[in-house]
Every structure is written in C-alpha cells, then in structure tokens.
mmJSON file of the N, C-alpha and C atoms, coordinates in Angstrom:
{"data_MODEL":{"atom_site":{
"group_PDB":["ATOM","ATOM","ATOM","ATOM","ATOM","ATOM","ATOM","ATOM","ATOM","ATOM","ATOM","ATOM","ATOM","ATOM","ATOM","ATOM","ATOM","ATOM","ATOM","ATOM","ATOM","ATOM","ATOM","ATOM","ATOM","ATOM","ATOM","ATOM","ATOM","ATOM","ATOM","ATOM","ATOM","ATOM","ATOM","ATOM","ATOM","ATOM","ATOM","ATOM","ATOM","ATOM","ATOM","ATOM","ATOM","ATOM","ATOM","ATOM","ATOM","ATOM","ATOM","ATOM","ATOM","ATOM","ATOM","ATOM","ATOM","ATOM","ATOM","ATOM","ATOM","ATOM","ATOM","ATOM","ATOM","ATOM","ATOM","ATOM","ATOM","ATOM","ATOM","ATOM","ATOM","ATOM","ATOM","ATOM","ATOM","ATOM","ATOM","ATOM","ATOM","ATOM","ATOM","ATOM","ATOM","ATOM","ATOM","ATOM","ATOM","ATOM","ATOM","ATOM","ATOM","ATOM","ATOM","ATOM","ATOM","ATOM","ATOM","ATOM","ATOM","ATOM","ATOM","ATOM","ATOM","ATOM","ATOM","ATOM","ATOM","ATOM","ATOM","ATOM","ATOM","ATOM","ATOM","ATOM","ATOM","ATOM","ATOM","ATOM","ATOM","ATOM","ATOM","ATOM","ATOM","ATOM","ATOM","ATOM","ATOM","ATOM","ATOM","ATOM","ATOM","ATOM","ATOM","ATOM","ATOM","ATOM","ATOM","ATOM","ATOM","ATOM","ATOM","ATOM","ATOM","ATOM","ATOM","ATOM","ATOM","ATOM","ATOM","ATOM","ATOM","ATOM","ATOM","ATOM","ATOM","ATOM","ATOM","ATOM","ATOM","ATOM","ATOM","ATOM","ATOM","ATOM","ATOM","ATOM","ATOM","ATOM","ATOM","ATOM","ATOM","ATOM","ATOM","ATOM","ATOM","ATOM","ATOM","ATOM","ATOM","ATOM","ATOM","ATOM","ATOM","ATOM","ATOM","ATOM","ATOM","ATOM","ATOM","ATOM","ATOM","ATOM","ATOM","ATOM","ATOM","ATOM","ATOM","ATOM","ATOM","ATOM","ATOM","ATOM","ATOM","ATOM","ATOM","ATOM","ATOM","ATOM","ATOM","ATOM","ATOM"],
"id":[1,2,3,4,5,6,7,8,9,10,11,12,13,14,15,16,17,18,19,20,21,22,23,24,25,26,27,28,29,30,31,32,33,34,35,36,37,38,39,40,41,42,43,44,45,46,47,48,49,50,51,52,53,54,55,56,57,58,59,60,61,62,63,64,65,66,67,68,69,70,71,72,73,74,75,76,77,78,79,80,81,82,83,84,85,86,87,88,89,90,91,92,93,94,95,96,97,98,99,100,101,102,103,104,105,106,107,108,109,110,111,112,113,114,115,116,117,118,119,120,121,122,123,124,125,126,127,128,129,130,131,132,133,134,135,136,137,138,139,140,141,142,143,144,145,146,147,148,149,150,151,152,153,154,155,156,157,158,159,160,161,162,163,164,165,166,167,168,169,170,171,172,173,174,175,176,177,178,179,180,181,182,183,184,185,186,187,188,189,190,191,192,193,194,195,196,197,198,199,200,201,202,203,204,205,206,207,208,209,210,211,212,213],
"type_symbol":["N","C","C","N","C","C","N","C","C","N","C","C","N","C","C","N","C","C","N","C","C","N","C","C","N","C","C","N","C","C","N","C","C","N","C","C","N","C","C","N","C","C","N","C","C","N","C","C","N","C","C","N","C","C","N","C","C","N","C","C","N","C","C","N","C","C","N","C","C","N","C","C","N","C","C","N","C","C","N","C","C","N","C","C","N","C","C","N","C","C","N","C","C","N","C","C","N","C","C","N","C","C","N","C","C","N","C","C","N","C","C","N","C","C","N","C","C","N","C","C","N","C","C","N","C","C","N","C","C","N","C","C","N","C","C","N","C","C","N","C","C","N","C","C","N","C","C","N","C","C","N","C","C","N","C","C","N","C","C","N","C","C","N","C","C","N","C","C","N","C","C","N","C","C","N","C","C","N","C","C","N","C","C","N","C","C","N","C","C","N","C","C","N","C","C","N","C","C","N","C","C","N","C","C","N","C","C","N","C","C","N","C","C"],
"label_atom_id":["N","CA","C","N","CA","C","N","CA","C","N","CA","C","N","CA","C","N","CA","C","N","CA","C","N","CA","C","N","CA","C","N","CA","C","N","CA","C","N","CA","C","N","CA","C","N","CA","C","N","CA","C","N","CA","C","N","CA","C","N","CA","C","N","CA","C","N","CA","C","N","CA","C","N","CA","C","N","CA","C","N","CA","C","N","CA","C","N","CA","C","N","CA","C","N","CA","C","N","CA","C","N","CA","C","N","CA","C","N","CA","C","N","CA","C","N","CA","C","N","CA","C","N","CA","C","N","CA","C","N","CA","C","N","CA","C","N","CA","C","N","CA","C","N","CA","C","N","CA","C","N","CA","C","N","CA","C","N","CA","C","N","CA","C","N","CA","C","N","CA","C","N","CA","C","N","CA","C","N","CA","C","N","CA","C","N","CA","C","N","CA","C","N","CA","C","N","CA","C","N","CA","C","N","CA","C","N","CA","C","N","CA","C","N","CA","C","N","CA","C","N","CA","C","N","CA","C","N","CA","C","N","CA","C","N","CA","C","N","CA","C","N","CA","C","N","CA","C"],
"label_alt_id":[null,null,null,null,null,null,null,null,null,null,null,null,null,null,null,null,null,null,null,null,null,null,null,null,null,null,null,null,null,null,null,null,null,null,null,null,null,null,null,null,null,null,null,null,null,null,null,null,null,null,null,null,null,null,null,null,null,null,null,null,null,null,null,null,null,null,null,null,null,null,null,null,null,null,null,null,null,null,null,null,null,null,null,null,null,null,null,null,null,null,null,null,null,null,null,null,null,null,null,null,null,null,null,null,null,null,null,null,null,null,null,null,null,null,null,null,null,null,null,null,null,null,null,null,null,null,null,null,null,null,null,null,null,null,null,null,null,null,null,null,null,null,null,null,null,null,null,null,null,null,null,null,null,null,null,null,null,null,null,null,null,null,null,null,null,null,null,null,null,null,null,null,null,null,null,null,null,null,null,null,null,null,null,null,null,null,null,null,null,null,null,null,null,null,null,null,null,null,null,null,null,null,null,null,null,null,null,null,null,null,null,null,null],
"label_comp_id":["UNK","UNK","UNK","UNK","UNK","UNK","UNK","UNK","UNK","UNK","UNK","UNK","UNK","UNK","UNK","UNK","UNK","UNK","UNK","UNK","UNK","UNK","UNK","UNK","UNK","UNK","UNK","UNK","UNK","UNK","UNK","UNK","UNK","UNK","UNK","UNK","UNK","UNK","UNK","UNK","UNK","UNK","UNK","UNK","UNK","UNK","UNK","UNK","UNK","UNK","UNK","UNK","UNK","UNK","UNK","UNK","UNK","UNK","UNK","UNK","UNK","UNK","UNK","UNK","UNK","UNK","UNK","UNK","UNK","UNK","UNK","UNK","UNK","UNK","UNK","UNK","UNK","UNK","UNK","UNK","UNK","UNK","UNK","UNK","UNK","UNK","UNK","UNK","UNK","UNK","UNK","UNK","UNK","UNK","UNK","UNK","UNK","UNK","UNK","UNK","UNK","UNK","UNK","UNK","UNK","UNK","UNK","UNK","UNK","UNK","UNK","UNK","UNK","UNK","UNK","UNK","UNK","UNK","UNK","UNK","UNK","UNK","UNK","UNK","UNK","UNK","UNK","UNK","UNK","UNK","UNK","UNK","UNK","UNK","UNK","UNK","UNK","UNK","UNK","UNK","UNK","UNK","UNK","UNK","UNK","UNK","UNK","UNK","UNK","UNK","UNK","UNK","UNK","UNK","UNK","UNK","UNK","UNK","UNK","UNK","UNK","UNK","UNK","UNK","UNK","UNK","UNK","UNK","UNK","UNK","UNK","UNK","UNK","UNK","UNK","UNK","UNK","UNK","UNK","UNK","UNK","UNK","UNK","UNK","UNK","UNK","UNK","UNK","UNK","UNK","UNK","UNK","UNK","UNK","UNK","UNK","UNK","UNK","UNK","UNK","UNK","UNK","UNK","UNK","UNK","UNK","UNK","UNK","UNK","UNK","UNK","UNK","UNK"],
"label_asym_id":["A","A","A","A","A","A","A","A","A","A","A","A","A","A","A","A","A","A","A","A","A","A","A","A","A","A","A","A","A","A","A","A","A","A","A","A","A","A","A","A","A","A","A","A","A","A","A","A","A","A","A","A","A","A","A","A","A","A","A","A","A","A","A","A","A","A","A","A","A","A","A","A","A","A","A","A","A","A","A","A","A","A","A","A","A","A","A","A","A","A","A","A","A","A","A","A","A","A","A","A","A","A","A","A","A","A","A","A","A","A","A","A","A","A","A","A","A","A","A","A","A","A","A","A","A","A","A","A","A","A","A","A","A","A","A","A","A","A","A","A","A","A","A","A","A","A","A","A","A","A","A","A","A","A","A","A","A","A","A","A","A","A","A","A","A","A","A","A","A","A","A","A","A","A","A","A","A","A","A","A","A","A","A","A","A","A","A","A","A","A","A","A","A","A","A","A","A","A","A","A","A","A","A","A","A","A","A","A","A","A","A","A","A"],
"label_entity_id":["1","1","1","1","1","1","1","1","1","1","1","1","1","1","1","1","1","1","1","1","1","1","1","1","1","1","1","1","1","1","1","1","1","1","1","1","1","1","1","1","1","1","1","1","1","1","1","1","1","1","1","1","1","1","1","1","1","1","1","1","1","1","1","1","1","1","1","1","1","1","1","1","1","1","1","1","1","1","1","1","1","1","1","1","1","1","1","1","1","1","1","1","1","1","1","1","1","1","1","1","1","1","1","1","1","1","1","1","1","1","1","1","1","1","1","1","1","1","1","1","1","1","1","1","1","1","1","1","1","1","1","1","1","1","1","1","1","1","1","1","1","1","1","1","1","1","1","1","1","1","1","1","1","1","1","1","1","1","1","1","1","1","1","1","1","1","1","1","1","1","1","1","1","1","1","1","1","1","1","1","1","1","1","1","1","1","1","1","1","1","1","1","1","1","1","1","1","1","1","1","1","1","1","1","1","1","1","1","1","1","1","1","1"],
"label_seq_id":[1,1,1,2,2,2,3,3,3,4,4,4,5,5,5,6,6,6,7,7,7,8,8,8,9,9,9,10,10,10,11,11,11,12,12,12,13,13,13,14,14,14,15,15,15,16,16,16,17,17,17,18,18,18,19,19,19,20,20,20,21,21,21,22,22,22,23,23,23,24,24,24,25,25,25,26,26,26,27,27,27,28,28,28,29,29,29,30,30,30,31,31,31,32,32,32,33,33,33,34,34,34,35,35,35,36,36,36,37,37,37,38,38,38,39,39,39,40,40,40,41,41,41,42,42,42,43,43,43,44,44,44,45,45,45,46,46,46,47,47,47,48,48,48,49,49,49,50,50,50,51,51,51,52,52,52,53,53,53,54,54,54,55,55,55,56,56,56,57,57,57,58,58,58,59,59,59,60,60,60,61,61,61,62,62,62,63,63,63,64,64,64,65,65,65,66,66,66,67,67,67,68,68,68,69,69,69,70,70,70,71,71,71],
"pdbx_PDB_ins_code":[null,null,null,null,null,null,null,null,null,null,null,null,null,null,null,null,null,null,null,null,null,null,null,null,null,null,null,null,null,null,null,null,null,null,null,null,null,null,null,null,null,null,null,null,null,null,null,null,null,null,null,null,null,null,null,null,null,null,null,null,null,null,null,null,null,null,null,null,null,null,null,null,null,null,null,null,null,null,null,null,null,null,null,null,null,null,null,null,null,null,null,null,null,null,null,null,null,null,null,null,null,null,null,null,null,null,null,null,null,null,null,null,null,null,null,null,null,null,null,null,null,null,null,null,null,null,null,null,null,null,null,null,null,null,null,null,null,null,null,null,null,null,null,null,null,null,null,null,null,null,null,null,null,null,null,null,null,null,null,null,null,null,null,null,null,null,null,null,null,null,null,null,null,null,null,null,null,null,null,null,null,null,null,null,null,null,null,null,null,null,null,null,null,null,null,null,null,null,null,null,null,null,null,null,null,null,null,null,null,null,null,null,null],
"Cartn_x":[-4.763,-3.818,-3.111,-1.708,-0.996,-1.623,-1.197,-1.46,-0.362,0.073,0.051,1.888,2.729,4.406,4.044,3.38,3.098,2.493,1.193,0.576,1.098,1.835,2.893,3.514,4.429,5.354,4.893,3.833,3.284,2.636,2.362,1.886,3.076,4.145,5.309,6.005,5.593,6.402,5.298,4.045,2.909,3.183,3.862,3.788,4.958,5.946,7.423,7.277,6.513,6.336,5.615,4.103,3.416,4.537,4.923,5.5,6.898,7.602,8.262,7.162,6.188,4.974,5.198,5.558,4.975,4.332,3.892,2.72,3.576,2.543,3.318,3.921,3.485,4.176,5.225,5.745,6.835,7.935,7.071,7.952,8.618,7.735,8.042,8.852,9.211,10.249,11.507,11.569,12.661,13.191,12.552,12.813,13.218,12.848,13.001,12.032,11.206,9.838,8.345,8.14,6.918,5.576,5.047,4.166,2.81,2.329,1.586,2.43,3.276,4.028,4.741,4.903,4.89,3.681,2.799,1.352,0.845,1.041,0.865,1.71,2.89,3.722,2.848,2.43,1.878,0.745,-0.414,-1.709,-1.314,-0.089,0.042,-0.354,-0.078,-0.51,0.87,2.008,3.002,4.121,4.449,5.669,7.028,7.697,8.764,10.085,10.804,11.969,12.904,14.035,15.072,15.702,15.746,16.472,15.933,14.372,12.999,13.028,13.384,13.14,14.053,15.582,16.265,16.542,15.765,15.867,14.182,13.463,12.344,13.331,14.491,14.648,15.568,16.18,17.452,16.502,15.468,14.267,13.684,12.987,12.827,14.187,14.894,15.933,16.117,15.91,16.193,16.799,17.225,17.822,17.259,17.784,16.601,16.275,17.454,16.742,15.589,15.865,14.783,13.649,13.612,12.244,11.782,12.3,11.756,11.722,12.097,12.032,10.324,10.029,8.238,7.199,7.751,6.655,5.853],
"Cartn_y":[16.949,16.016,16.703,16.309,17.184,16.941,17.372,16.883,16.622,14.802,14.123,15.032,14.35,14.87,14.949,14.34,14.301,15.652,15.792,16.727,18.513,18.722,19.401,19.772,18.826,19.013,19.432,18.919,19.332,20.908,21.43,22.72,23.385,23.137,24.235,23.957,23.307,23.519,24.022,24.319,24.845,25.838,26.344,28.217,28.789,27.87,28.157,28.498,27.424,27.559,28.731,28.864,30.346,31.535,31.624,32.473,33.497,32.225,32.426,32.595,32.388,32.757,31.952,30.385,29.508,28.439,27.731,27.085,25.165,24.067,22.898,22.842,22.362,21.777,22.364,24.19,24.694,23.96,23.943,23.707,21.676,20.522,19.975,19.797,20.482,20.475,21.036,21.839,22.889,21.349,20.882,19.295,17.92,18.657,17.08,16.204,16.228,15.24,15.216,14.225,13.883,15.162,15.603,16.713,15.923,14.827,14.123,14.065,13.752,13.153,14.332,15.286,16.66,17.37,17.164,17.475,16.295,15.372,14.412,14.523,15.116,15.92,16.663,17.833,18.795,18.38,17.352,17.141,16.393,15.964,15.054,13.708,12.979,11.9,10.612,11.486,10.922,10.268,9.059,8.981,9.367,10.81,11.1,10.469,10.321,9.568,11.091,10.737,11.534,12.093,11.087,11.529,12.639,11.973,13.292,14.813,14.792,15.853,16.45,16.322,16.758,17.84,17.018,17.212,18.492,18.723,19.425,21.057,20.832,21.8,22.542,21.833,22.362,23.14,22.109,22.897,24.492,24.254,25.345,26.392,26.357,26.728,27.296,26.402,26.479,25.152,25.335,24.261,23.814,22.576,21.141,21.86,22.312,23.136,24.056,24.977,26.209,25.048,24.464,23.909,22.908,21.897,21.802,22.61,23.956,24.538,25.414,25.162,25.797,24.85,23.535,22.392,22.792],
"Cartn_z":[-37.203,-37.792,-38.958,-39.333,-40.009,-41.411,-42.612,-43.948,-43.751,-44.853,-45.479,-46.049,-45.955,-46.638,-48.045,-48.789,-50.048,-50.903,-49.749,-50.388,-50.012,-48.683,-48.394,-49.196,-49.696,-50.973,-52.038,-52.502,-53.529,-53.626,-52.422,-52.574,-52.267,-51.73,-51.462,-53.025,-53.666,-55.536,-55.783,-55.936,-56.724,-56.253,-55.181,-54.784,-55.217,-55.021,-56.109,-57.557,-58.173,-59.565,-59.875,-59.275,-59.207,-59.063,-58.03,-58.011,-59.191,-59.862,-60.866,-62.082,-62.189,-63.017,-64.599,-64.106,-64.731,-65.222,-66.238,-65.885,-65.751,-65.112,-64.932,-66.103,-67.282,-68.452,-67.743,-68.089,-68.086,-67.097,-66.123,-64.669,-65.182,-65.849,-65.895,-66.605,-67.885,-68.696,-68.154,-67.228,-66.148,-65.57,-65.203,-63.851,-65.149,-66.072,-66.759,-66.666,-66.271,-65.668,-66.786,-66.672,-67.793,-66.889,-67.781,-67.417,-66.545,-66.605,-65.677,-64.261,-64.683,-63.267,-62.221,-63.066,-62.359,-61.471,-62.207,-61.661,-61.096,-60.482,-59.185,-57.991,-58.439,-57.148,-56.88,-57.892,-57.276,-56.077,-57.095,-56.317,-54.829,-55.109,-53.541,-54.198,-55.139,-55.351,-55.54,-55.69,-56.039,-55.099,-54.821,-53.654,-54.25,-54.271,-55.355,-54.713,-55.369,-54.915,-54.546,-53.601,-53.499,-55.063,-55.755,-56.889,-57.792,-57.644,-58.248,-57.65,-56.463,-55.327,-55.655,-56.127,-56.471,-58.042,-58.424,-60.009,-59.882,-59.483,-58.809,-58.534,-57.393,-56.889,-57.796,-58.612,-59.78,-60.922,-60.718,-62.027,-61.594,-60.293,-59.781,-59.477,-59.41,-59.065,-58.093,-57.329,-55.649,-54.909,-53.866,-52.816,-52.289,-52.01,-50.78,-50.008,-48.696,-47.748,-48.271,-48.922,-49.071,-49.687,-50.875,-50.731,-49.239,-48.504,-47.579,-46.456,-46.507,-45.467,-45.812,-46.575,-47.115,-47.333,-46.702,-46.414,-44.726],
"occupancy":[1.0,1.0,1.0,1.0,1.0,1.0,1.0,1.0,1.0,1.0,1.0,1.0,1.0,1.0,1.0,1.0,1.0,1.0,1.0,1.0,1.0,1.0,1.0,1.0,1.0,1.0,1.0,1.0,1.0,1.0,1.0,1.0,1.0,1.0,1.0,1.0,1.0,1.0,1.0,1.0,1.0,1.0,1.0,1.0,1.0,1.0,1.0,1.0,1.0,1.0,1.0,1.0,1.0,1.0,1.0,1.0,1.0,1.0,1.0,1.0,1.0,1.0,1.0,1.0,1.0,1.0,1.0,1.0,1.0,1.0,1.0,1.0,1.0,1.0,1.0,1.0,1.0,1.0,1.0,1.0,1.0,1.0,1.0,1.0,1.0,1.0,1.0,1.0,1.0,1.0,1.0,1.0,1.0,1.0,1.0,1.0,1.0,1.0,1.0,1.0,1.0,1.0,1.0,1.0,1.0,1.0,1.0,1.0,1.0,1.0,1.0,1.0,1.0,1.0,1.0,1.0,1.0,1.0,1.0,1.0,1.0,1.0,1.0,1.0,1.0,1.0,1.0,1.0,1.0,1.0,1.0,1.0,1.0,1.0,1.0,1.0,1.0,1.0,1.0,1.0,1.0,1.0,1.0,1.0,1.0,1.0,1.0,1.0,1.0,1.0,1.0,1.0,1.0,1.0,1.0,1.0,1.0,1.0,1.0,1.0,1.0,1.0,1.0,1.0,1.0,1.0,1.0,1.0,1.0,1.0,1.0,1.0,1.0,1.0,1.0,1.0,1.0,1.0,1.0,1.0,1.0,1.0,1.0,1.0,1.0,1.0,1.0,1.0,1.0,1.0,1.0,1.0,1.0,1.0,1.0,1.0,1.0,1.0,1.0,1.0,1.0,1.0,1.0,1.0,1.0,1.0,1.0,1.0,1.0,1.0,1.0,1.0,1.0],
"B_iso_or_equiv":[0.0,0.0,0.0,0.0,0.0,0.0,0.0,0.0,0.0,0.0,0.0,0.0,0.0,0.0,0.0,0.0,0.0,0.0,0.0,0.0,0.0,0.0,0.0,0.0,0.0,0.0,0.0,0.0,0.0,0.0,0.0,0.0,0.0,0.0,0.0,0.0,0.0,0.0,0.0,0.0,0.0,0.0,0.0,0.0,0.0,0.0,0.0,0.0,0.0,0.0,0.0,0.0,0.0,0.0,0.0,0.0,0.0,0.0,0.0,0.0,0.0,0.0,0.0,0.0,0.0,0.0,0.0,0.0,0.0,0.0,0.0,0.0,0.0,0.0,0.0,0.0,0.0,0.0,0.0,0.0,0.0,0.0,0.0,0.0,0.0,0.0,0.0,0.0,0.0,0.0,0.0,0.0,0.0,0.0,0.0,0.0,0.0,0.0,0.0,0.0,0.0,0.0,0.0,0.0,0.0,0.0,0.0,0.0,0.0,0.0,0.0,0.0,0.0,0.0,0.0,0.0,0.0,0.0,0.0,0.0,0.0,0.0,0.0,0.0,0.0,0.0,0.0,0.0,0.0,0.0,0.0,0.0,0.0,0.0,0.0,0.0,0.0,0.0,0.0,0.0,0.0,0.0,0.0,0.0,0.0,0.0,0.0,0.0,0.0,0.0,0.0,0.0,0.0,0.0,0.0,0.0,0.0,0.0,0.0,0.0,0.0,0.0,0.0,0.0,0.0,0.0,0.0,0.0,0.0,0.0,0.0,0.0,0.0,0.0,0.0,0.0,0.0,0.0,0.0,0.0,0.0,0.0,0.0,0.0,0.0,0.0,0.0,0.0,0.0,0.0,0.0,0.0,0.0,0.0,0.0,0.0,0.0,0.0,0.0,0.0,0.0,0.0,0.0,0.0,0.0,0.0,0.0,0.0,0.0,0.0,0.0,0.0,0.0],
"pdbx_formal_charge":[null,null,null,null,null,null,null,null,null,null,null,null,null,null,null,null,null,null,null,null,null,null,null,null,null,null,null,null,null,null,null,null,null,null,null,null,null,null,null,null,null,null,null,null,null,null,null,null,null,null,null,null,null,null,null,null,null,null,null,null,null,null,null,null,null,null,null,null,null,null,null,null,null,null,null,null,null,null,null,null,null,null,null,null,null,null,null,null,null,null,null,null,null,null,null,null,null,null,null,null,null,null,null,null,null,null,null,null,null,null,null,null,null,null,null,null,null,null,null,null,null,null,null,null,null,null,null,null,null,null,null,null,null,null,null,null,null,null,null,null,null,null,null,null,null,null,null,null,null,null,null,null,null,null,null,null,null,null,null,null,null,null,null,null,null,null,null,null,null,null,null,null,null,null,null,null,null,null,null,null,null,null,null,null,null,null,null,null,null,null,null,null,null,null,null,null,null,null,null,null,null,null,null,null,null,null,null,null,null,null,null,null,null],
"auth_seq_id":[1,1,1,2,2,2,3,3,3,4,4,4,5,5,5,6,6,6,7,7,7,8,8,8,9,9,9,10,10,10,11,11,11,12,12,12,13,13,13,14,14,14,15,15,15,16,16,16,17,17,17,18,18,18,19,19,19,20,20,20,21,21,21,22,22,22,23,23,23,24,24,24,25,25,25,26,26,26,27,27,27,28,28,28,29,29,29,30,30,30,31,31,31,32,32,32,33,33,33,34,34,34,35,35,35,36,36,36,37,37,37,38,38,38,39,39,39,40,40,40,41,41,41,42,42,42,43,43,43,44,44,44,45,45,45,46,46,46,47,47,47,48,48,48,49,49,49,50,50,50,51,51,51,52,52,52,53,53,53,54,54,54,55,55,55,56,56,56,57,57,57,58,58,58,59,59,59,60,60,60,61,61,61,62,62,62,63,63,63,64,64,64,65,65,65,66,66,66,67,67,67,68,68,68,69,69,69,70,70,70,71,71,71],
"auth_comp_id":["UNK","UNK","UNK","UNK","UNK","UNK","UNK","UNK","UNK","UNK","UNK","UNK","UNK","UNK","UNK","UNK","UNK","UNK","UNK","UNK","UNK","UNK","UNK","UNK","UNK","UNK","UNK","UNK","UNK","UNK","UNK","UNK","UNK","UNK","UNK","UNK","UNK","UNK","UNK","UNK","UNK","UNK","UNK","UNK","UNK","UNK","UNK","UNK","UNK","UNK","UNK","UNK","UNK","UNK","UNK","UNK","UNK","UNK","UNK","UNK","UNK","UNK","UNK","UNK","UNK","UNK","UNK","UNK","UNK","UNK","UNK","UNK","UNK","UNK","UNK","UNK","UNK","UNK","UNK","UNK","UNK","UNK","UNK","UNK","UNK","UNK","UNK","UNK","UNK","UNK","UNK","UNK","UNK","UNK","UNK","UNK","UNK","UNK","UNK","UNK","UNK","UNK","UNK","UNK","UNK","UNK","UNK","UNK","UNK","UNK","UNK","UNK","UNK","UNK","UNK","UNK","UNK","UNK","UNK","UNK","UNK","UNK","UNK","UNK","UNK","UNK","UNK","UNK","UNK","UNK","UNK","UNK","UNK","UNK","UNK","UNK","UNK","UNK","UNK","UNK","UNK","UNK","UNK","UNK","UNK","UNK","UNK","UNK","UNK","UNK","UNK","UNK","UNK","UNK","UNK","UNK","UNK","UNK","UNK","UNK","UNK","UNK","UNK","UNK","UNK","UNK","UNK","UNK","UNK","UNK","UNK","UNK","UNK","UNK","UNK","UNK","UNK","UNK","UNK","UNK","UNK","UNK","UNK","UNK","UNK","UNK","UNK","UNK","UNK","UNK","UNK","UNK","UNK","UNK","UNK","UNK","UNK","UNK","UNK","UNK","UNK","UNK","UNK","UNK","UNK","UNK","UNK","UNK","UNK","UNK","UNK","UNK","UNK"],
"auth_asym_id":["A","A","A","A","A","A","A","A","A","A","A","A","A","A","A","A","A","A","A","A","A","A","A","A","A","A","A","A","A","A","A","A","A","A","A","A","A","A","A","A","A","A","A","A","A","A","A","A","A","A","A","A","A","A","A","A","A","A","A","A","A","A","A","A","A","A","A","A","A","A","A","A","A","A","A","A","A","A","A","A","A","A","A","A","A","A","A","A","A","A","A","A","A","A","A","A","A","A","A","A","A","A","A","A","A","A","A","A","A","A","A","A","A","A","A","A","A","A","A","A","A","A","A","A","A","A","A","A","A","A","A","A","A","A","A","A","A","A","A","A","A","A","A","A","A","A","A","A","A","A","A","A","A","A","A","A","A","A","A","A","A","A","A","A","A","A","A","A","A","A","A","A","A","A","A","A","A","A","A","A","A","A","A","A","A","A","A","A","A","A","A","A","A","A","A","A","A","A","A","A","A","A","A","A","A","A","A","A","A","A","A","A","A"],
"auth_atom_id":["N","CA","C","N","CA","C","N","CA","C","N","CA","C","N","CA","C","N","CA","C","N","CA","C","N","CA","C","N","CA","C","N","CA","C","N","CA","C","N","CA","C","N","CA","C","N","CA","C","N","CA","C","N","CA","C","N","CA","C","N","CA","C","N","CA","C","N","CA","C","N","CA","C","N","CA","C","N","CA","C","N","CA","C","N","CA","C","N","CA","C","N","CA","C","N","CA","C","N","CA","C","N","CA","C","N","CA","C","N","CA","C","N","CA","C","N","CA","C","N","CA","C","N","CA","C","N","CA","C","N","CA","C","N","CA","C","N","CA","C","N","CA","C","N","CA","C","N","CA","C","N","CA","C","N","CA","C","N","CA","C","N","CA","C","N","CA","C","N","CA","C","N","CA","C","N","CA","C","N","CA","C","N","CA","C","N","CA","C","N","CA","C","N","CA","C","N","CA","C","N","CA","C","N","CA","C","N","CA","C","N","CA","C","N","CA","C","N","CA","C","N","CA","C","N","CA","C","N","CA","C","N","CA","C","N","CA","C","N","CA","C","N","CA","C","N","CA","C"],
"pdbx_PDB_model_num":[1,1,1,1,1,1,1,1,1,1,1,1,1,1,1,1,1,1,1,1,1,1,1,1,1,1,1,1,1,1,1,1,1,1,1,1,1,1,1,1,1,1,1,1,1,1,1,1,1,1,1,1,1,1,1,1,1,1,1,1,1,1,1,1,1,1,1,1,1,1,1,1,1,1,1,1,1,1,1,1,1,1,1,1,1,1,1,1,1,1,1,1,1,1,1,1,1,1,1,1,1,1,1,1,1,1,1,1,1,1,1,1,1,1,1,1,1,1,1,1,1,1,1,1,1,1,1,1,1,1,1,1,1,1,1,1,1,1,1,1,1,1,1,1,1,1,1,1,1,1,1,1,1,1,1,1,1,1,1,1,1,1,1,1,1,1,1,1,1,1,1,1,1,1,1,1,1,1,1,1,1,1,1,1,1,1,1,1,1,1,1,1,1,1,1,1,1,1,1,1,1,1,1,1,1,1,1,1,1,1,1,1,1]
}}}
C-alpha cells in the first residue's frame, strides 16, 4: 500500500531542505511558515493547503512540478 500524500510530501521537502544544508527553523522562515507548522509538513502530519505548497516551493526555491515530481 502506497504511503499516505502527506507523508510523501513531507519527505520530498526534508530531502530538498537537507540537501541545500539547512535546518527547519531556516527552511520555515525561507516559506514564511511558523516553525511547528513547517515541521508537521515535514512529519506528514499536516493537510497543507495549495496556497502553503506554494509558498514551501518559493521557500525552497524550486517549482511545483520539480517538488511534486520527488513525491
């Protein structure tokens, strides 16, 4: 059975963020996002809205496609 869109998402930004080599706070302040609520994307705990997902990929600085294309 597949995992869960949530928790998907959440590990294809935890390998983005790793990879640019920084830590959540950082990444949540990049997104604009309260540093809890960044790290419940991450864990898969969060239902993020389109508008969130957006503001995620501008932070990371990458595109919808390219981040859902690493779910």
């Amino acid at each position: 059975m597949p995992l869960d869109i949530r928790i998907r998402f959440g590990r294809a930004i935890c390998r983005i963020r790793e990879e640019q080599e920084i830590n959540q706070e950082e990444a949540a302040e990049r997104c604009g996002l309260h540093r809890t609520y960044y790290s419940g994307i991450e864990r898969g705990v969060r239902n993020v809205s389109l508008v969130n997902i957006e503001r995620v990929a501008k932070g990371l600085k990458t595109t919808l496609p390219e981040l859902f294309r690493r779910l």
